[in-house]
C-alpha positions in Angstrom: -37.6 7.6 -1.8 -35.1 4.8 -2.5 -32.6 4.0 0.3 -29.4 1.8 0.0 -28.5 0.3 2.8 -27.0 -2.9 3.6 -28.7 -5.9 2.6 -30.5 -7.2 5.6 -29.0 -11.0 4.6 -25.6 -9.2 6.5 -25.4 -8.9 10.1 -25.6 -4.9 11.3 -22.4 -5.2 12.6 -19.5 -7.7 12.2 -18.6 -9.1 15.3 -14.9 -10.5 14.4 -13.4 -7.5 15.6 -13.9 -4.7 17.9 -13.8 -0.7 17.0 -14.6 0.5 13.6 -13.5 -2.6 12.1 -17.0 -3.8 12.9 -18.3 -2.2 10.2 -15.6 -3.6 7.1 -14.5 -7.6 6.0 -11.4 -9.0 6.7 -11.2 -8.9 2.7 -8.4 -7.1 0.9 -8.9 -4.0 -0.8 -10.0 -4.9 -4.6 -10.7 -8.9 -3.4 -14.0 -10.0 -5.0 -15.5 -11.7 -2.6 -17.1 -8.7 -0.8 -18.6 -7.9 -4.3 -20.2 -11.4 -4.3 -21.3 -11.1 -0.4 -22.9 -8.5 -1.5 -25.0 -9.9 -4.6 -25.5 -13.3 -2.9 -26.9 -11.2 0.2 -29.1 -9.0 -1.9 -30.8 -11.8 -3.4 -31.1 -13.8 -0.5 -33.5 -10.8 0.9 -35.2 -9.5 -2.4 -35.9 -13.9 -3.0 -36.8 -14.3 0.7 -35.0 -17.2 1.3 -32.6 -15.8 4.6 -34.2 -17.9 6.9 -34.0 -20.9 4.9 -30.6 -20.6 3.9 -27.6 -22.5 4.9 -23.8 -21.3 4.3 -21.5 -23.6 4.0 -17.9 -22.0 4.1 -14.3 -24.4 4.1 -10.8 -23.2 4.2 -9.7 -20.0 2.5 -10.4 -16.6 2.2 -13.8 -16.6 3.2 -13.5 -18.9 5.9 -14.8 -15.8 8.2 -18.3 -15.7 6.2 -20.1 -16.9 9.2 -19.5 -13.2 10.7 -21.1 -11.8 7.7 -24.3 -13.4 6.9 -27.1 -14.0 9.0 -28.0 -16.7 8.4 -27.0 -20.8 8.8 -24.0 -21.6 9.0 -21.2 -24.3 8.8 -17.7 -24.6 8.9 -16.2 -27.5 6.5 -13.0 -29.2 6.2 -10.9 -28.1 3.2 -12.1 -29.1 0.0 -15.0 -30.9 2.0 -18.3 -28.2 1.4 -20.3 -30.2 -1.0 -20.4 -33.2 0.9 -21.1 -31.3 4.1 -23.6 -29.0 2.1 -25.0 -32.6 0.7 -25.7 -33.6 4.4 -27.1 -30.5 5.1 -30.1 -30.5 2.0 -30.7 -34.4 2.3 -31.5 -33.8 6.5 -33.4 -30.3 5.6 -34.9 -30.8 2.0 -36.5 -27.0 2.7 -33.3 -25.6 2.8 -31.4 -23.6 0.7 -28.0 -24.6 1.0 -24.9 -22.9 -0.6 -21.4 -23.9 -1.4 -19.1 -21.3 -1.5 -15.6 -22.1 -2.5 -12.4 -21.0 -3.9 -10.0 -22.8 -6.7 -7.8 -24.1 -4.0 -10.6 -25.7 -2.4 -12.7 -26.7 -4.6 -10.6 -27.7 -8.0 -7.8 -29.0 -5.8 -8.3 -30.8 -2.6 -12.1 -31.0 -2.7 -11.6 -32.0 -6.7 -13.8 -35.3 -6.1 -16.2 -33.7 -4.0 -17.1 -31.5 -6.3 -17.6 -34.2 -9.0 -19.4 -36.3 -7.2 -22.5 -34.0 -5.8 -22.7 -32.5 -9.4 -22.5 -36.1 -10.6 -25.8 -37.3 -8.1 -27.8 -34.0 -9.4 -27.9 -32.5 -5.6 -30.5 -29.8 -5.0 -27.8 -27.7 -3.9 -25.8 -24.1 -5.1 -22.4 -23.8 -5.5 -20.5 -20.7 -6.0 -17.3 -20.9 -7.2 -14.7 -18.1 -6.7 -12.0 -18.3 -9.3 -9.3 -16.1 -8.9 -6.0 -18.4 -10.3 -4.1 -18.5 -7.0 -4.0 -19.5 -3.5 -4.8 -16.1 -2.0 -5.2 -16.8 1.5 -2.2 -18.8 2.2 0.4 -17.1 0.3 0.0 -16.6 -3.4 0.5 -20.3 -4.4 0.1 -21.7 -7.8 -3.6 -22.9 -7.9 -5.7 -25.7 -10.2 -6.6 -23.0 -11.9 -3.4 -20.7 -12.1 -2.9 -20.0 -15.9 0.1 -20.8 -18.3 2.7 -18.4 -18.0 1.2 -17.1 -14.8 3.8 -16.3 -11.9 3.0 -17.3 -8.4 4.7 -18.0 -4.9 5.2 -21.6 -6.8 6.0 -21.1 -10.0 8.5 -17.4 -10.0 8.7 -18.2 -14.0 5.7 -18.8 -14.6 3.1 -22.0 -14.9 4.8 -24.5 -17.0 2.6 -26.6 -19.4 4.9 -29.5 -19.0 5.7 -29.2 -15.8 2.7 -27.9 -13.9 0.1 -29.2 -16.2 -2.8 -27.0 -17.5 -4.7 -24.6 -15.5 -8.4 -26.7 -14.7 -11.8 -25.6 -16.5 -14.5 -26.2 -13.7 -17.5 -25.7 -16.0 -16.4 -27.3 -18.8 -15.5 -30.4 -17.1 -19.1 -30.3 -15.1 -20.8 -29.5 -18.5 -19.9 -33.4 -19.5 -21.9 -34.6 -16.8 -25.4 -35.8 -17.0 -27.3 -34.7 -13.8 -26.3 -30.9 -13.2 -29.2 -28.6 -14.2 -27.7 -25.0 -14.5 -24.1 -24.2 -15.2 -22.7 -21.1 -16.4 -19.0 -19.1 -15.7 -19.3 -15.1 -14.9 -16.8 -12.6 -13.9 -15.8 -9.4 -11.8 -13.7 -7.6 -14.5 -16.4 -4.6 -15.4 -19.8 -3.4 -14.8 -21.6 -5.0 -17.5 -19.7 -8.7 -16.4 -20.8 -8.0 -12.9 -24.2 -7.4 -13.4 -24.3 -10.8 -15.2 -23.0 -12.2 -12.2 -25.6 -10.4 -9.9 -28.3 -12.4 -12.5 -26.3 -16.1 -12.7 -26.5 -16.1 -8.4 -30.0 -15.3 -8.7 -30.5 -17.8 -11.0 -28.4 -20.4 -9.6 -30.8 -19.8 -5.9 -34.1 -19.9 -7.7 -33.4 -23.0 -9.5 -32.7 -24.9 -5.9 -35.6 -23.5 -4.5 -37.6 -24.3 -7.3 -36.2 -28.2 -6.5 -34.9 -28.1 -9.9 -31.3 -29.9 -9.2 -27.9 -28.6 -8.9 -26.5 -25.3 -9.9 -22.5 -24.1 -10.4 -21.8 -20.5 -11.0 -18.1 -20.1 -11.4 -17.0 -15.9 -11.0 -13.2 -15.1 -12.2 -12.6 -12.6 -9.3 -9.3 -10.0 -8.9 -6.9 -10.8 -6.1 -4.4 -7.9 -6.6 -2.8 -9.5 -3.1 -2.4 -12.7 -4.8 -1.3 -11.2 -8.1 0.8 -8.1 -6.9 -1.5 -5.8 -8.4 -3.2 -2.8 -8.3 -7.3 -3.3 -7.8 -7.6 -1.5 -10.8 -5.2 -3.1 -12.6 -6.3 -6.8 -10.9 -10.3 -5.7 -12.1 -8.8 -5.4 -15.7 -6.8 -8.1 -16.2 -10.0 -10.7 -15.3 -11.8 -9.3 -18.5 -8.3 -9.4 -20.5 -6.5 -12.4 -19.1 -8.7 -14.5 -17.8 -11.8 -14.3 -19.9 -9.4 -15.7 -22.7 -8.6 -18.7 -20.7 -11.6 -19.5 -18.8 -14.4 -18.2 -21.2 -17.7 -16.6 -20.0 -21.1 -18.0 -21.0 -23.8 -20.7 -20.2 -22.2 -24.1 -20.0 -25.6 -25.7 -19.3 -29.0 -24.7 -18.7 -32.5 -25.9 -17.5 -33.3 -27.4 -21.3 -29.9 -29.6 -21.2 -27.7 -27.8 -23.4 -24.5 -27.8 -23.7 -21.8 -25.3 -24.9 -18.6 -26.4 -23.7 -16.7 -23.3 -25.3 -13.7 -23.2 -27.9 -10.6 -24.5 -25.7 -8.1 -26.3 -27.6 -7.9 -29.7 -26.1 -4.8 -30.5 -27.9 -2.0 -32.2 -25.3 1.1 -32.3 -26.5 3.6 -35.0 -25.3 6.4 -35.1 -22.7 9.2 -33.3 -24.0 12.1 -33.8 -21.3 14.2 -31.6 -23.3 11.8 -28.7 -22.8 11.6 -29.3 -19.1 15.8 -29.9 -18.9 15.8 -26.5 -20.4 13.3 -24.7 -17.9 15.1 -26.0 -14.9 18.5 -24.7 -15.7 17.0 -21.4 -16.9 15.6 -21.2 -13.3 18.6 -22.4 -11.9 20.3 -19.8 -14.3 18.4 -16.9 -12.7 18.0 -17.9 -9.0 22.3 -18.2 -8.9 24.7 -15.5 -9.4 27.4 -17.7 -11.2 29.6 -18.0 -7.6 28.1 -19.9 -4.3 28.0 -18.2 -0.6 29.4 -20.6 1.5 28.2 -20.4 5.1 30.0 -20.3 8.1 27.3 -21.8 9.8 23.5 -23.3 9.0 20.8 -20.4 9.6 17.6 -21.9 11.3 15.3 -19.3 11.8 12.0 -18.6 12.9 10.2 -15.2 12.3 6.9 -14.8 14.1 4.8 -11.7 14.4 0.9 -10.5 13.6 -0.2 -11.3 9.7 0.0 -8.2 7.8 3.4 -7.5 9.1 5.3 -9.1 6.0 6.3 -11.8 8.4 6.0 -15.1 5.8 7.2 -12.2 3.2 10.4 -11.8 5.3 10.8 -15.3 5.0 10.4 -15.3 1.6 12.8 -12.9 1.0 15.7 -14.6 2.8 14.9 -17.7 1.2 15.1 -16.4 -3.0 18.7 -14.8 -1.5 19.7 -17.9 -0.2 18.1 -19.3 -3.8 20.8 -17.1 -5.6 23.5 -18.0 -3.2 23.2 -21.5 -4.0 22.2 -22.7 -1.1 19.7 -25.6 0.5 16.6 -23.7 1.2 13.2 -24.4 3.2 10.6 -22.1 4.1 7.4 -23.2 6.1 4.6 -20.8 7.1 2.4 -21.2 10.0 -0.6 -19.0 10.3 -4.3 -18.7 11.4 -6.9 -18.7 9.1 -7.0 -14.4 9.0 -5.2 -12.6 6.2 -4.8 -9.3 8.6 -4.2 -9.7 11.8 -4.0 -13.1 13.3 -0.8 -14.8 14.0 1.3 -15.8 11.5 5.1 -17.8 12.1 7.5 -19.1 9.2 10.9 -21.5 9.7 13.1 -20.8 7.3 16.2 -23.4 7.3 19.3 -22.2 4.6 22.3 -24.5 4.4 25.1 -25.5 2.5 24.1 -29.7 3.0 20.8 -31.4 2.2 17.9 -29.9 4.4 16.0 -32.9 6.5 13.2 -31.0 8.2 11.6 -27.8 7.0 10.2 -27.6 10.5 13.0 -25.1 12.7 12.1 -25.7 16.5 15.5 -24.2 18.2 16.3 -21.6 15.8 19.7 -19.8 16.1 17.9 -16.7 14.4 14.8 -15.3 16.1 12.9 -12.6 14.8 9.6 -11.1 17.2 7.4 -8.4 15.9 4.9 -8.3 18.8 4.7 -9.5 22.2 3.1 -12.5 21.9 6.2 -14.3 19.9 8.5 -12.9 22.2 6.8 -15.0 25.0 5.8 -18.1 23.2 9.5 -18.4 21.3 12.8 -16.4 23.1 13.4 -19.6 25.1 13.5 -22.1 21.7 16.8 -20.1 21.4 20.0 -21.6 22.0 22.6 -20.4 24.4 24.4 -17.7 21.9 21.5 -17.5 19.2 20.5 -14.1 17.9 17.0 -12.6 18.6 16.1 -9.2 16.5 13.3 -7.6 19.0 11.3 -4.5 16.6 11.3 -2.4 20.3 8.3 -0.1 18.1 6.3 -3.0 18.7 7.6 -5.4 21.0 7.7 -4.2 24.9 9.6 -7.0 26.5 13.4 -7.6 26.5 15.4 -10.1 25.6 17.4 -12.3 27.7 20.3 -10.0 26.6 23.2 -12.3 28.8 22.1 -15.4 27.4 21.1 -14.4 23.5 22.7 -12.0 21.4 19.7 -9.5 21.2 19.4 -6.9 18.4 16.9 -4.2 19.5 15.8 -2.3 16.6 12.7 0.1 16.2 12.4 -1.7 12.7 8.5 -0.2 12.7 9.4 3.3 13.1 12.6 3.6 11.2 9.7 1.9 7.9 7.8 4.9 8.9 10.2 7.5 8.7 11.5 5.9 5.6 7.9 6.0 3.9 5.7 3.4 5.2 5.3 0.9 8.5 4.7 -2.0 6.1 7.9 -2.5 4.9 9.4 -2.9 8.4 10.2 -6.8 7.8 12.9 -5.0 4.9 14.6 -3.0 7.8 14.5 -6.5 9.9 16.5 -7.9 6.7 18.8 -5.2 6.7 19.4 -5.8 10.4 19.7 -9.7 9.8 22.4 -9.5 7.1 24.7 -7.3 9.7 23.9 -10.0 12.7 24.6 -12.7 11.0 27.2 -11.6 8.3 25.9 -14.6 6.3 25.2 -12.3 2.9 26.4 -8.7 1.7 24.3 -6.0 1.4 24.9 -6.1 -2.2 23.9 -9.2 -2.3 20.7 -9.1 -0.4 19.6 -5.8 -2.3 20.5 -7.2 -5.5 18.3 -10.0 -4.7 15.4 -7.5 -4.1 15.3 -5.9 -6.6 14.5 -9.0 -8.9 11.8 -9.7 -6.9 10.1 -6.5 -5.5 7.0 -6.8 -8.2 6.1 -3.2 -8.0 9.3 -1.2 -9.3 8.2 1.9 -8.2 8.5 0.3 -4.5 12.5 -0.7 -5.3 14.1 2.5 -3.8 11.8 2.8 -0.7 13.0 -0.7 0.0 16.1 -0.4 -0.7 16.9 2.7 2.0 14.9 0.7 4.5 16.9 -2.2 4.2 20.4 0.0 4.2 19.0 1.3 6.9 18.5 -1.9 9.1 22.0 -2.9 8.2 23.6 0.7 9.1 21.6 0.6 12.3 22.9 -3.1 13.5 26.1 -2.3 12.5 26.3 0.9 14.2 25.4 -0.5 17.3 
């Protein structure tokens, strides 16, 4: 009798957080990196090699692997894994040491480090997760972010010109000398992912074979990231990405090399082409007439991640965007996609913005407890707080602040969903403050809600925010 079970490389139970989440990732739902947990833990147990293993996991999404494997582990400094994972093999030569990385980390900040090990030939693994965005921090154009693609960064897409061209990992590594085994895989189907179960087996064997050092790039969904559906997110690896970051053998044990067909043709600077890309962004973030107003709105928004806090943020900024106004938004979070604490200053102004940092905001929004504590007394005498009262337990200060208490959680529910709750807080913002019509605000939704069929949910729960303040 077969059984399938978990793979005895994972811990029985996830300690991170209590309950039934025990048993599931903090990964989002279609996120790839549980499906390359899973092969990485498979063949760590069918190869035998747990107990000689060391992971080595920096900043980004899987910065919580340490709860998942049982095995070694070590936290690294961003971009820093293959010099930490290099300290690690040279001390234990027996070891198996892995790198596990995103684009962020490893293309971007940890760019050299990267280089460098592959460049001395360390007896180490790396894993490279490639998903073409910053997923954990926000959605972020990343190294590896392709042409045309939107992010957080880039609303009109990645600009050749501007941003530069999205970074090929393998290709790049393929040049050098020393690495023994490199080869790109992805997530987008079953046949790609059972290439990707073989490439991490691979990859392991050759290190504990002493053979040198091994990449395995995997192009990975991230519908978070990308606004997408899983299903839609799985497709558009083998559709999109495939034709930009081609999947095959870069280099293998015999020293060949097959550095695929991209066109390495750069064209020059063209200042006309980037003059024209900034006014057609200025063109669509303006709506021909600017918002003057009456007075500077620093605000801080502070709540659990998962609540749409940064989103919120987000959202006020691209209206004040269209309005023509100075605009800063800065995020503040812990290193959990769900459920930590999360914190963004947003600063909108008709002058020049000096600090994105908003320490005495004159617009406070809580969304649990815990903000309501740490932040109602950075307030100003005579600054609006917006308290969700679903949530939140405490009052404020109501004498000193001019408190808006709004079940913001509840009235999302009744309206369709608890998640878009931060939309109701926005609908309750634009009537405390006066700062931007309704029409405005929703106008400026509706060009940036990705999902269309999501438009009128969040368009009654905003009205509704707005009717409620103003009815008070």
């Amino acid at each position: 009798m077969k059984v399938y079970e978990k793979a005895p490389s994972f811990y029985e139970v996830f300690e991170r957080k209590s309950g039934p989440a025990k048993q599931a990732t903090h990964y989002c739902p279609g996120c790839g990196h549980g499906n390359v947990h899973k092969m990485i833990a498979e063949a760590l147990a069918d190869m035998e090699l747990t107990s000689r293993t060391v992971l080595i996991s920096p900043v980004g999404c899987s910065v919580f692997a340490y709860y998942y494997f049982d095995c070694g582990n070590s936290q690294a400094a961003h971009g820093r894994a293959p010099a930490v994972a290099t300290g690690v093999k040279r001390a234990n030569p027996d070891s198996i040491v892995i790198s596990y990385q995103g684009d962020g980390d490893l293309a971007a900040i940890g760019t050299a480090e990267t280089i460098h090990a592959a460049n001395r030939g360390e007896n180490i693994t790396v894993f490279f997760i490639n998903n073409a965005i910053y997923g954990m921090t926000g959605g972020q154009m990343a190294p590896t972010t392709m042409i045309g693609q939107r992010s957080t960064t880039t609303p009109l897409g990645r600009q050749e010109h501007l941003h530069g061209n999205p970074v090929r990992m393998c290709e790049m590594l393929a040049t050098l000398p020393a690495p023994t085994y490199i080869e790109r895989v992805g997530l987008g189907n079953s046949k790609q992912i059972m290439k990707t179960r073989k490439a991490i087996r691979k990859a392991l064997k050759i290190q504990a074979e002493g053979k040198g050092y091994s990449f395995v790039e995997i192009l990975s969904p991230c519908p978070t990231g990308w606004k997408m559906d899983p299903e839609v997110a799985r497709e558009w690896v083998s559709k999109e990405m495939e034709q930009v970051f081609p999947l095959g053998v870069y280099k293998d044990e015999s020293g060949n090399v097959d550095e695929g067909s991209w066109d390495r043709t750069f064209k020059p600077f063209d200042t006309d082409e980037v003059n024209t890309y900034l006014q057609r962004m200025k063109t669509s973030m303006t709506e021909g007439e600017d918002v003057v107003l009456k007075e500077d709105l620093r605000c801080k928004f502070a709540g659990f991640g998962g609540q749409g806090i940064l989103t919120l943020g987000l959202f006020l900024s691209q209206i004040g965007m269209r309005a023509g106004r100075q605009v800063s938004w800065f995020p503040a979070y812990g290193p959990e996609m769900r459920g930590g604490t999360a914190n963004c200053s947003v600063n909108l102004s008709n002058e020049r913005i000096g600090s994105p940092l908003v320490d005495e905001p004159n617009v406070l929004v809580v969304m649990n407890q815990p903000s309501l504590d740490a932040f109602e007394k950075t307030v100003p005498d005579g600054g609006t707080i917006i308290v969700d009262t679903t949530i939140v337990e405490g009052k404020p200060d109501a004498e000193r602040l001019n408190a808006v208490l709004i079940p913001a959680s509840q009235i999302a529910d009744e309206v369709g969903t608890p998640k878009i709750a931060n939309v109701v807080i926005l609908g309750a913002l634009a009537a405390a403050t006066g700062a931007f019509t309704p029409e405005f605000c929703m106008d400026t939704l509706r060009s940036v809600i990705k999902k269309k069929n999501l438009i009128d949910m969040n368009m009654e729960a905003f009205q509704k925010g707005y009717e409620f303040v103003k009815n008070m």
